[in-house]
KOLVOKOL-942510 format. One record per residue (C-alpha): y, z, x. Coordinates in steps of 0.25 Angstrom, whole numbers, plus 5000, padded with zeros to 4 digits. Layout:
% residues N
(atom (Y, Z, X)),
...
% end
This chain:
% residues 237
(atom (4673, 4999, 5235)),
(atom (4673, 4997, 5251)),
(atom (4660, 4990, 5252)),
(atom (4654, 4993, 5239)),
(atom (4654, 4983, 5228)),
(atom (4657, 4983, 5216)),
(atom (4647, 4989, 5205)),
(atom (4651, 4984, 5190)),
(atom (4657, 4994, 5183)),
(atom (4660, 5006, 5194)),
(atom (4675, 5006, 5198)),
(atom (4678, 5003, 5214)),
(atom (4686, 5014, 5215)),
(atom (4688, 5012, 5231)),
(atom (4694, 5000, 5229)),
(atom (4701, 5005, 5217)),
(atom (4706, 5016, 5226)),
(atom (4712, 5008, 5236)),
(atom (4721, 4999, 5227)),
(atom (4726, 5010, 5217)),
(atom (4721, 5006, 5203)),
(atom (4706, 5011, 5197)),
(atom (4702, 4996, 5188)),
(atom (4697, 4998, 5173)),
(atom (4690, 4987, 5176)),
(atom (4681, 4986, 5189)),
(atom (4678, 4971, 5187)),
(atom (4692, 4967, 5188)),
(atom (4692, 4973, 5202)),
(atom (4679, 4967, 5206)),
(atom (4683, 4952, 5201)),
(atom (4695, 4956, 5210)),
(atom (4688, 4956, 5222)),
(atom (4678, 4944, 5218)),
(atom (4680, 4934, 5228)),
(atom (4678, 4920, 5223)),
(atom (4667, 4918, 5232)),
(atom (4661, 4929, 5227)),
(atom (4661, 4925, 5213)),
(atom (4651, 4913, 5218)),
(atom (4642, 4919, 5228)),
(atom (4629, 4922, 5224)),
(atom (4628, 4919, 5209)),
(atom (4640, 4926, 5207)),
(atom (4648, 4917, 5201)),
(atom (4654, 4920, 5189)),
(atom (4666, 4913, 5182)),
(atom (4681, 4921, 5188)),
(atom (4673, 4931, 5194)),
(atom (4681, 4930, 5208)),
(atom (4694, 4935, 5209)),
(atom (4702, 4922, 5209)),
(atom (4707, 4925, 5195)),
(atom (4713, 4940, 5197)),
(atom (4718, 4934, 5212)),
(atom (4726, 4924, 5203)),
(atom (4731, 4936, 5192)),
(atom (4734, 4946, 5206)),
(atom (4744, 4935, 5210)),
(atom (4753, 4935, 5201)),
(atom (4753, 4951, 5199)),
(atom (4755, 4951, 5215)),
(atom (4767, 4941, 5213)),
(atom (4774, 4946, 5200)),
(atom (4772, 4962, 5205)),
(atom (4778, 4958, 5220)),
(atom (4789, 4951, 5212)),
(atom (4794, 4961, 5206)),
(atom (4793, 4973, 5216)),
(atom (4802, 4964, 5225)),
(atom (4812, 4961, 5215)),
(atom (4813, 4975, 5211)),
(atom (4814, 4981, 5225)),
(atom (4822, 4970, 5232)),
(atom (4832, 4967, 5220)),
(atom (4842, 4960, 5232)),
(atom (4832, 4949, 5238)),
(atom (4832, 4936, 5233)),
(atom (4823, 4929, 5227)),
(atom (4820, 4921, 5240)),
(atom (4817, 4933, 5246)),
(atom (4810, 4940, 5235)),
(atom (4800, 4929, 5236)),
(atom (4797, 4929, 5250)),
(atom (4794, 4945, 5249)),
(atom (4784, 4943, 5237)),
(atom (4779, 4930, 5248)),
(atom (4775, 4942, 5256)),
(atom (4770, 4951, 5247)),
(atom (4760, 4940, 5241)),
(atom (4754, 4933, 5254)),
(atom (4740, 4932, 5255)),
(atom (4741, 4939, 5268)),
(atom (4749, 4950, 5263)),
(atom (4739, 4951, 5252)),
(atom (4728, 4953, 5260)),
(atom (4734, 4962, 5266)),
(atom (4735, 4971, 5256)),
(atom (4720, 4969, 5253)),
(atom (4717, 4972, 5267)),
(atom (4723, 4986, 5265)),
(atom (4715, 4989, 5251)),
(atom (4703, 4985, 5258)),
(atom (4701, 4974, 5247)),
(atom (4691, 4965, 5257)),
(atom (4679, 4975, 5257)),
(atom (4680, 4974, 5242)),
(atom (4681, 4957, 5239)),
(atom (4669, 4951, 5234)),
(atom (4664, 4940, 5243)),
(atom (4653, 4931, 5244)),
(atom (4643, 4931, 5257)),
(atom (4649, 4920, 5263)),
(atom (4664, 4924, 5261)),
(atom (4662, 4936, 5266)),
(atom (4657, 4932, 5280)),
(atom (4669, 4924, 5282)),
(atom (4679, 4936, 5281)),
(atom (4682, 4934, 5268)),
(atom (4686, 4950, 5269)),
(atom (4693, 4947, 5277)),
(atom (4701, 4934, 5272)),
(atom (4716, 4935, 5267)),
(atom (4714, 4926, 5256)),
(atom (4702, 4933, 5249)),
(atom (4709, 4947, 5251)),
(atom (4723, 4941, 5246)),
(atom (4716, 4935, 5235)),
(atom (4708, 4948, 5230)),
(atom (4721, 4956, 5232)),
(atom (4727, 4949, 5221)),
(atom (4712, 4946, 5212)),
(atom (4715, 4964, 5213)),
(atom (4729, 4964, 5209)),
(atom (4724, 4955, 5197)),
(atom (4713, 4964, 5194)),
(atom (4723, 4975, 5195)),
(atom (4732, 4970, 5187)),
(atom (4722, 4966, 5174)),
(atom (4717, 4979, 5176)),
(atom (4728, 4988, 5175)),
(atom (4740, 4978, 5171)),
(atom (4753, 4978, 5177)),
(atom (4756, 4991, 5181)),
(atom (4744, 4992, 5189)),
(atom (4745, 4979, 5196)),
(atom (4759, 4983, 5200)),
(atom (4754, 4997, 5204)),
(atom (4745, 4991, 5214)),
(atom (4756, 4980, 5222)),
(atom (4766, 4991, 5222)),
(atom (4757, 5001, 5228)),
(atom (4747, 4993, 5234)),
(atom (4752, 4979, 5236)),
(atom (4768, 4983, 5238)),
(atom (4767, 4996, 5245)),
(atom (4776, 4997, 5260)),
(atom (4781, 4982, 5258)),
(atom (4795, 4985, 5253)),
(atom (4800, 4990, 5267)),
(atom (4795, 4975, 5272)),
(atom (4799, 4967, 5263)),
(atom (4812, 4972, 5266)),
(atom (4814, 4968, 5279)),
(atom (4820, 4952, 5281)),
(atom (4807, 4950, 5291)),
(atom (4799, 4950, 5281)),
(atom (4804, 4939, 5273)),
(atom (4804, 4924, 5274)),
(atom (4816, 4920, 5270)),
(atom (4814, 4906, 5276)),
(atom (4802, 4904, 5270)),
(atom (4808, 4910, 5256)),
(atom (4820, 4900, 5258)),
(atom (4811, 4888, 5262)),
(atom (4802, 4891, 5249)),
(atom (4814, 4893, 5240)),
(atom (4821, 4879, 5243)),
(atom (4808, 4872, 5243)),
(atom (4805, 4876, 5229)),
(atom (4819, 4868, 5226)),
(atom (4815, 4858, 5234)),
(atom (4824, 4860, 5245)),
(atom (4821, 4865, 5261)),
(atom (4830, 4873, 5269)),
(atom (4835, 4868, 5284)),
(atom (4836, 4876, 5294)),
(atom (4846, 4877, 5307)),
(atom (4850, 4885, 5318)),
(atom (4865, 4886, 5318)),
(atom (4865, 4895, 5330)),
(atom (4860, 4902, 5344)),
(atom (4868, 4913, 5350)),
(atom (4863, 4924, 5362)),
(atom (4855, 4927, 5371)),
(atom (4839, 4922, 5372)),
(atom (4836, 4937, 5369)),
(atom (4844, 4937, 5357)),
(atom (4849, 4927, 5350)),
(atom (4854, 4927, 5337)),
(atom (4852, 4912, 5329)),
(atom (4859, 4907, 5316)),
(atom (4851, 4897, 5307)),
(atom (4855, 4890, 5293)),
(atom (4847, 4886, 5282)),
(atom (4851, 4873, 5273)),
(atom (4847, 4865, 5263)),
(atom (4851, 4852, 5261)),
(atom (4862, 4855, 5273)),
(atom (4868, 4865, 5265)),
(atom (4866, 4879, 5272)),
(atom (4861, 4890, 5264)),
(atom (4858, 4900, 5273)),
(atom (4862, 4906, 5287)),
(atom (4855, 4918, 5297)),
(atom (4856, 4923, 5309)),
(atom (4844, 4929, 5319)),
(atom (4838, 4932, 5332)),
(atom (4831, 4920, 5330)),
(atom (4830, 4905, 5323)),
(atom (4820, 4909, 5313)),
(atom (4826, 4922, 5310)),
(atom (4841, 4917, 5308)),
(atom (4832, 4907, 5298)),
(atom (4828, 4917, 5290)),
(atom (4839, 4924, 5290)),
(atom (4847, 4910, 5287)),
(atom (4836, 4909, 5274)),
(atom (4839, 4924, 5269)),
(atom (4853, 4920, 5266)),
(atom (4848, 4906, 5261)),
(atom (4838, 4913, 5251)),
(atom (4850, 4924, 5248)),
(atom (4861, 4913, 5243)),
(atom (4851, 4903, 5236)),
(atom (4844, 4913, 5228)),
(atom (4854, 4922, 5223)),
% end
């Protein structure tokens, strides 16, 4: 594709090559890539023709495929911590991103006006029709190829990250999972030993005055989320 549109009926193999799996059926991809604004510009407006529908399918393809590779390669994180990885695997931002990288916004169908406001460009209209392609992907080739793609496309050099603590929000995962429960967690710094240049803190989390959780770090916000980590780790087991 790159900057040629679509012709009804002939396959967009550019596009088709970038993202690993040939469609049986081309109008699935195009609808993937109908922006709604598109859908309504210039007489084109035609009942569930923009991609809202396969954005809505896409998403809980996304969600159920990133579940499960996480509770198959992670089998000692808890479910705190699970969640806050798929969190990160699911963002818009990280969504776009991946769009970014299959060039996705050269190919979106946009009206006049959209498209001289960025909307290439915009995070939300490139997360969006990442998902709308998943969808179509997934009502084309079924199961197997929807997983095809997030592992190989979707998934690919994430595992060595989402490996490393830094890269997971335990404070926010804590706050998230005591909230559904109607519960919030309070947070204190028990301690403040060494030097400026290297001093180590110790924060507890409670709830309800009962402490749950307690870390260590070389500062407040560390020794929070390391205080949260063992929170999530003995109230989720």
């Amino acid at each position: 594709m790159g900057k040629v549109r679509f012709l009804r009926g002939k396959p967009v193999s550019r596009l088709e090559r970038r993202i690993g799996y040939r469609f049986k059926n081309t109008e699935l991809l195009e609808r993937a890539l109908r922006h709604r604004s598109w859908s309504f510009d210039d007489g084109n407006a035609i009942l569930n023709a923009s991609n809202e529908r396969l954005e809505f399918l896409g998403d809980a393809v996304l969600g159920l495929l990133v579940a499960e590779h996480l509770f198959r390669e992670f089998p000692g994180r808890t479910e705190g911590e699970l969640t806050e990885s798929r969190r990160l695997l699911v963002n818009g931002e990280f969504l776009a991103q991946r769009a970014e990288e299959l060039d996705l916004g050269c190919e979106i169908l946009l009206s006049a006006s959209e498209e001289e406001t960025g909307g290439r460009e915009k995070q939300s209209i490139l997360s969006d029709a990442y998902e709308a392609l998943l969808g179509a992907i997934y009502i084309d080739g079924g199961f197997k190829a929807a997983k095809k793609f997030v592992e190989e496309k979707h998934l690919a050099d994430r595992d060595e990250q989402l490996n490393s603590e830094k890269y997971i929000n335990f404070k926010g995962t804590l706050l998230e999972y005591l909230q559904a429960r109607g519960k919030r967690p309070e947070y204190r710094i028990i301690s403040e030993n060494g030097p400026d240049h290297n001093k180590t803190f110790v924060a507890a989390v409670s709830v309800a005055g009962k402490e749950i959780g307690r870390g260590s770090g070389p500062t407040k916000k560390a020794a929070e989320q390391k205080a949260s980590k063992e929170a999530l780790e003995k109230i989720t087991r």
